[in-house]
N, C-alpha and C positions, 0 to 999 in steps of 0.2 A: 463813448460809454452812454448807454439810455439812460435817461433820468424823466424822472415826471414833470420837469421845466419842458419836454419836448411835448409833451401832449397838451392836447386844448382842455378847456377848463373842467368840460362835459365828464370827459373821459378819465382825469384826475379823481373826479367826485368819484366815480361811479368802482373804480380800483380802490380807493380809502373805504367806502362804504363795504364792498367786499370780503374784503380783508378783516373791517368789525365784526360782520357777520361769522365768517371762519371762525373769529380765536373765541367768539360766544357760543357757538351754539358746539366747538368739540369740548366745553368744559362742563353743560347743562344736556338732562335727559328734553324731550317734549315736553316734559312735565313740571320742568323749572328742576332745582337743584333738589339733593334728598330731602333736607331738612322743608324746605315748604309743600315737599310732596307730603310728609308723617304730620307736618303741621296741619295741613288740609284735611288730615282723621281721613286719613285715606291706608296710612301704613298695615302694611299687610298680615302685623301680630296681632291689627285688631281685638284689642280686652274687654273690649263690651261685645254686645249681640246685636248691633247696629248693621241696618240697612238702607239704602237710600242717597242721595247725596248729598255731603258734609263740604260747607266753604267755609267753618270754622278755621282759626291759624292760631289756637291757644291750648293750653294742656290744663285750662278748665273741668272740674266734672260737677256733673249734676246729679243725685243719685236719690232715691227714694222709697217708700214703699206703698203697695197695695191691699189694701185688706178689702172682707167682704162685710154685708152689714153685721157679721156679727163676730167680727174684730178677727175671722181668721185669714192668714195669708192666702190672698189670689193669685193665682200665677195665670199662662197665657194672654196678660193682659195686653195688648199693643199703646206701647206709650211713645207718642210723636213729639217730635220736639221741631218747632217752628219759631226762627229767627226772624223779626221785620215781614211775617205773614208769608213766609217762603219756609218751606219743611224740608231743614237738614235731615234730615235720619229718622227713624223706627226702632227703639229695641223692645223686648218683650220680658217682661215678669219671670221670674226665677219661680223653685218650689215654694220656697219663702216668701214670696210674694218681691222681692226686690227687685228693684230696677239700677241699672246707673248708665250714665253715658261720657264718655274720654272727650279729650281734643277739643275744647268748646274753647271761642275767643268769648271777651264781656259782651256783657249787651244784657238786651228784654228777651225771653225765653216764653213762649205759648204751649204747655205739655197738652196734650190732651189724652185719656185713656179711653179704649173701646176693648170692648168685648161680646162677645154673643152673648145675651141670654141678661145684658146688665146695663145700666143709662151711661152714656156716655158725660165723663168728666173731664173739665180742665181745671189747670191752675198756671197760673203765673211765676216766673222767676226770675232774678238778676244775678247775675256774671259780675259781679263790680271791678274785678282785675281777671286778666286772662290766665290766674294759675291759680284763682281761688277753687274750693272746694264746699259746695254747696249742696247740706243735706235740707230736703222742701219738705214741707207739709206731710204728715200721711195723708193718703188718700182712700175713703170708706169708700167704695164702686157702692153705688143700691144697684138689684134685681130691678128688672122693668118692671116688675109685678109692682111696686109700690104704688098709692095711691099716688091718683096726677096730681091732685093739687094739698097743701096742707097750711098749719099756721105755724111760724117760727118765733119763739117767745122768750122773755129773759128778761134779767135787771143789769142795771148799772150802777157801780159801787166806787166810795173810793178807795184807792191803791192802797190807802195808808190807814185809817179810820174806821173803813168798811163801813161808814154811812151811804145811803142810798142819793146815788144824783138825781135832781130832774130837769127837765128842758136842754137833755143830750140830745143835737140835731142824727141824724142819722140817714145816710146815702147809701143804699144798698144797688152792688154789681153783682152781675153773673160769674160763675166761677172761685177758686179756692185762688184770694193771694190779689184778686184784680185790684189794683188801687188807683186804674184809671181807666176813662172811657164811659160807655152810657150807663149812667143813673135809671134802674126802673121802679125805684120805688124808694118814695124817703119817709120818715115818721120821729117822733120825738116822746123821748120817755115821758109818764106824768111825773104826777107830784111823788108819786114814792119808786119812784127809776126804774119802772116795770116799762116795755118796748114790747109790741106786737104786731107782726108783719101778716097779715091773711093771703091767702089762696097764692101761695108760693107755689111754684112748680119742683116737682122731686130733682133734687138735687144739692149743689156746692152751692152758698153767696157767699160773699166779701162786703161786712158792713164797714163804714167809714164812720167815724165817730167825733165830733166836737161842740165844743164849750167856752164861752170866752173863759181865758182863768184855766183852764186845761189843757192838756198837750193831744193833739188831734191825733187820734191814731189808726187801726185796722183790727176787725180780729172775724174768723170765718165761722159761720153758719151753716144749717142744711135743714131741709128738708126731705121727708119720707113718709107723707101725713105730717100729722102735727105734732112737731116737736118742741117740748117747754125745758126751762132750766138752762137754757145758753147762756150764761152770764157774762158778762166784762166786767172789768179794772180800770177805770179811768185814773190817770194823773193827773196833780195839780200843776200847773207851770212850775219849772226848774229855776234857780236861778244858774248863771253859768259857773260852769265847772264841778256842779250838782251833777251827780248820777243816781240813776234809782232804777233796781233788778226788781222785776217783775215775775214772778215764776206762777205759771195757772193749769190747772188740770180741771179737767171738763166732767158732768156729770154723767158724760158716758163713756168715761174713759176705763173704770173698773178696777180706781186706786181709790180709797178714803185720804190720805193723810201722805201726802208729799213735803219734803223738808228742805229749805233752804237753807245753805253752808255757803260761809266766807270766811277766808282766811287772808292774813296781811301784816306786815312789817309793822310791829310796836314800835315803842321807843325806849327797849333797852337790845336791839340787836336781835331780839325773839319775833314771835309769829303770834295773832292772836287767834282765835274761831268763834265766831257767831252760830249762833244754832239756836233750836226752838227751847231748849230750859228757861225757865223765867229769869235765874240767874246769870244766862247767857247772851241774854238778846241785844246788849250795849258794849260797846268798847271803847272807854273814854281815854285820849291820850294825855290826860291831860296828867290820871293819877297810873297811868298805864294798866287800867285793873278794867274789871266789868262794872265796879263803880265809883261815884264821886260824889259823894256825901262831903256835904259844905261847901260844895264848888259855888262859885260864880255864875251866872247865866253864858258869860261868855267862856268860860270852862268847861263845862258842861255842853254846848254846842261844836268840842272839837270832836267829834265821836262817829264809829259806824253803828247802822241802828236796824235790828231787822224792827220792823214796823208793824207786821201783820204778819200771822201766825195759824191760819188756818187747819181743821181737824175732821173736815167731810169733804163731800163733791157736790159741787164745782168747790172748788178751793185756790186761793192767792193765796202767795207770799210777799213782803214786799221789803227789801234791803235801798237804808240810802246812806251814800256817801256823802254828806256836806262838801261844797268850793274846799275851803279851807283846813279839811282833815285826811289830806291825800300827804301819804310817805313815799320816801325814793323807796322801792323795791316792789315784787311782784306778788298782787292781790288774785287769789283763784276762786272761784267762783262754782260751785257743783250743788247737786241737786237728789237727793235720795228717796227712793222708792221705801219710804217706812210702813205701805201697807203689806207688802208683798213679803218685807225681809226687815223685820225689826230685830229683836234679838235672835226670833228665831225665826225657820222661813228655808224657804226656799230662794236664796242667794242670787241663780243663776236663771229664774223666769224670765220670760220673754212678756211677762204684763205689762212693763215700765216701757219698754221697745213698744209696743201695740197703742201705749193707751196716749196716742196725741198731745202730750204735756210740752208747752211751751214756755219758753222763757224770754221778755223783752227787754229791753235796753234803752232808758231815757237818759238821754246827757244834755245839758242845757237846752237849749233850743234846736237841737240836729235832729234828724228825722229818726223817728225810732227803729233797734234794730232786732228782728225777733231770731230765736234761735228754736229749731224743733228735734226732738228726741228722738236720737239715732236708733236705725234696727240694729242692735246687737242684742246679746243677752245680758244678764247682771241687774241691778238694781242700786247702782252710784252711778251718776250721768257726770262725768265733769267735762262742765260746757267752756268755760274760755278764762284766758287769765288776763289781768289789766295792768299794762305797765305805771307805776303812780305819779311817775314823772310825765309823759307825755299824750297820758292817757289813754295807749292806744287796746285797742282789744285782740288779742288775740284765739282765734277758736281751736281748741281743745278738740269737743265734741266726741267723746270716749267713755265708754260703759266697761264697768266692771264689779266685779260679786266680790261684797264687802259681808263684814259681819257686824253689828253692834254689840256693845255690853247689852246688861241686864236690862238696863233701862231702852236699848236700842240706841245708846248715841255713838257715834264713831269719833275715829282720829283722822283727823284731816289736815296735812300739813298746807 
C-alpha cells in the first residue's frame, strides 16, 4: 500500500501543501469569500453613487449635505472621501443637495467638494466604530467669484453666563472640522472677547480654542470677504461626571430663536421637561418639582439646569447635568426650530435642516462631542438619548414637524 512514510521529505511537503491549496481556494471566489467581497463596498446593489476604489471593510456611512452661498441645495457636487491620504470613492450631490457614502470602516475621513464654477472645500470626519452612522457639518460651497481675501470676526462668551471671555488663545486650520495639522494663523480675543482674523482666503477654517480653567474645544468659520458675528460658547472646566449640552445656531443661519428640551426620570416613577419658560428652566430632585424653596445648598444642587436661554442670532443654549443628579433611566435630549414653527408655522420647512445648528457635548474631561442638524424636513431635531446609569449617549439624530400650544411649547416625553 502507498503511504506518504514512502516519499522523501521534499515530496511529502509539497503533496500536504497541495492539497491546502485545493480545499481553500474550491470554497473562496479571487475575491476572498462574499461577505469581505460586500464588506470591501464593492457589492454590487451599491446604495450610494460611489465610484472609485473602496478598501473600507465596515457598514459605516458618512452622509451630508451641500448648500450654495445662499443656503440653497447644490447638487452635482463631487464629494471625495480620502482614508490615510488614499481616495476610497467619489459620490456626487442629489437634487437636494445631499450626499451619503456606505460600507466605511473607522478611521480619519478627508471629504473634499469640487465643482465647476465654485471653491473647492474640505472638511474632516471620524468613523469611531465601524457601524456608526455619521451625519458632518453642512457645507456652504462659495462661487469663485468671492473676494480672495476677507476678515473673519466674532466674540467669545460663556456657555453659562453669557459673560464675555478674554485672553482665549486661538489656532486656526484649513478646512471645516480639522482639529489637527498646520496652524496658519493664531490670535487671542481682548479684554471684551472680541477675535479678529484679517486677510483670510475665501473659504472653511476650523478655530481651536482654549483657556486655562476651560475645556478646550473647535468650532468652524469662513470666509467670503469679510465676515463678522461668528461667535463661540466656551466652557468652564467640568468636574467629572458633569455634562453640559451645548446647542448654538449661527448668525447666518436664518433662525432667531432655537430651543433646548430635556427630558428625564424623576423621582416618583415620572419624567420631567426642561424648557425655555422661566418656570421651567430647573428640576430639582430633591422636592421633585421645578422648585425648592427653603432647600439647602446641598439640596438645591441635586438638579438639571438649562443655564442660558438665548432669543436672537448667533444664539446658545446651555443645559447641565451635575456628577451627582444622574437617575437610572433614559434622558433625551432634542432641539426645536421655534423660529420657523412656534405655535404657528410652517411645521415641515426645510430652515432648521439648512441652517447649520449645532449641538456639543462636554462630559468631564473627555473630548468634546459635537452633533449637526440633519437634512430632513420638520422643525424638532431629537438629537440623542443618555443612558443615566452608564452615561453612555446614544444618537437619535431625527427631524420631525411638531406643533406647539399657544404659547409654542410642546410635549416632550
Amino acid at each position: 500500500m502507498f503511504s506518504l512514510k514512502q516519499l522523501n521529505p521534499f515530496c511529502t511537503l509539497v503533496l500536504i501543501l497541495t492539497a491546502f491549496c485545493l480545499s481553500n481556494c474550491s470554497e473562496n471566489s479571487e475575491y476572498g469569500d462574499a461577505s469581505d467581497y460586500e464588506k470591501g463596498g464593492y457589492s454590487p446593489s451599491g446604495s450610494d453613487n460611489s465610484s472609485g476604489s473602496d478598501n473600507s471593510s465596515g457598514s459605516g456611512i458618512i452622509k451630508g449635505t451641500v448648500l450654495d452661498n445662499a443656503s440653497d441645495a447644490l447638487s452635482g457636487v463631487s464629494v471625495t472621501f480620502a482614508k490615510s491620504g488614499t481616495t476610497s470613492s467619489v459620490v456626487t450631490t442629489l437634487d437636494n443637495g445631499t450626499y451619503s457614502k456606505t460600507s466605511l470602516s473607522s478611521g480619519n475621513y478627508t471629504l473634499t467638494y469640487s465643482k465647476s464654477g465654485y471653491l473647492e472645500m474640505s472638511q474632516s470626519a471620524e468613523l469611531t466604530t465601524d457601524n456608526e452612522t455619521l451625519e458632518v457639518a453642512t457645507v456652504k460651497q462659495f462661487p469663485d467669484t468671492c473676494a480672495s481675501t476677507g476678515t473673519i470676526s466674532g466674540t467669545f462668551k460663556d456657555a453659562v453666563d453669557d459673560s464675555v471671555v478674554s485672553d482665549v488663545s486661538l489656532s486656526v486650520r484649513s478646512g471645516l472640522n480639522t482639529t489637527s495639522g498646520t496652524i496658519i494663523k493664531t490670535a487671542t480675543t481682548d479684554s471684551s472677547g472680541n477675535y479678529s482674523l484679517s486677510s483670510m482666503s475665501a473659504g472653511w477654517y476650523t478655530i481651536q480654542f482654549s483657556k486655562s480653567g476651560y475645556i478646550t474645544g473647535n468650532f468652524n468659520v469662513y470666509s467670503c470677504g469679510s465676515v463678522g458675528s461668528q461667535d463661540a460658547s466656551i466652557s468652564t472646566s467640568l468636574a467629572t461626571g458633569t455634562m453640559r449640552i451645548v446647542l448654538h445656531w449661527g448668525a447666518s443661519s436664518g433662525l432667531t430663536i432655537v430651543d433646548s428640551h430635556i427630558t428625564g426620570p424623576d423621582n416618583a416613577s415620572g419624567r420631567f421637561h426642561i424648557y425655555y419658560p422661566s418656570s421651567k428652566r430647573k428640576f430639582f430632585y430633591y422636592t421633585n418639582d421645578h422648585t425648592c424653596s427653603g432647600c439647602t445648598a446641598s439640596q438645591k444642587s441635586d438638579n438639571v439646569t438649562l443655564d442660558k436661554d438665548d432669543t436672537s442670532a448667533p444664539g446658545t443654549e446651555t443645559i447641565t447635568i451635575p456628577s451627582g443628579s444622574w437617575r437610572s433611566g433614559t434622558y433625551r435630549y432634542s432641539a426645536h426650530d421655534y423660529t420657523t414653527a412656534g405655535s404657528t408655522g410652517n411645521a415641515s420647512s426645510t430652515k432648521f435642516a439648512e441652517s447649520g445648528t449645532t449641538v456639543t457635548v462636554y462630559y468631564g474631561d473627555t473630548e468634546p462631542r459635537t452633533y449637526n442638524v440633519p437634512n430632513s424636513a420638520g422643525n424638532l431635531w431629537t438629537v440623542f438619548t443618555i443612558d443615566g446609569s452608564s452615561k453612555v449617549i446614544t444618537p437619535v439624530n431625527s427631524m420631525s414637524a411638531v406643533q406647539g400650544d399657544a404659547a409654542g411649547a410642546l410635549s416632550i416625553e
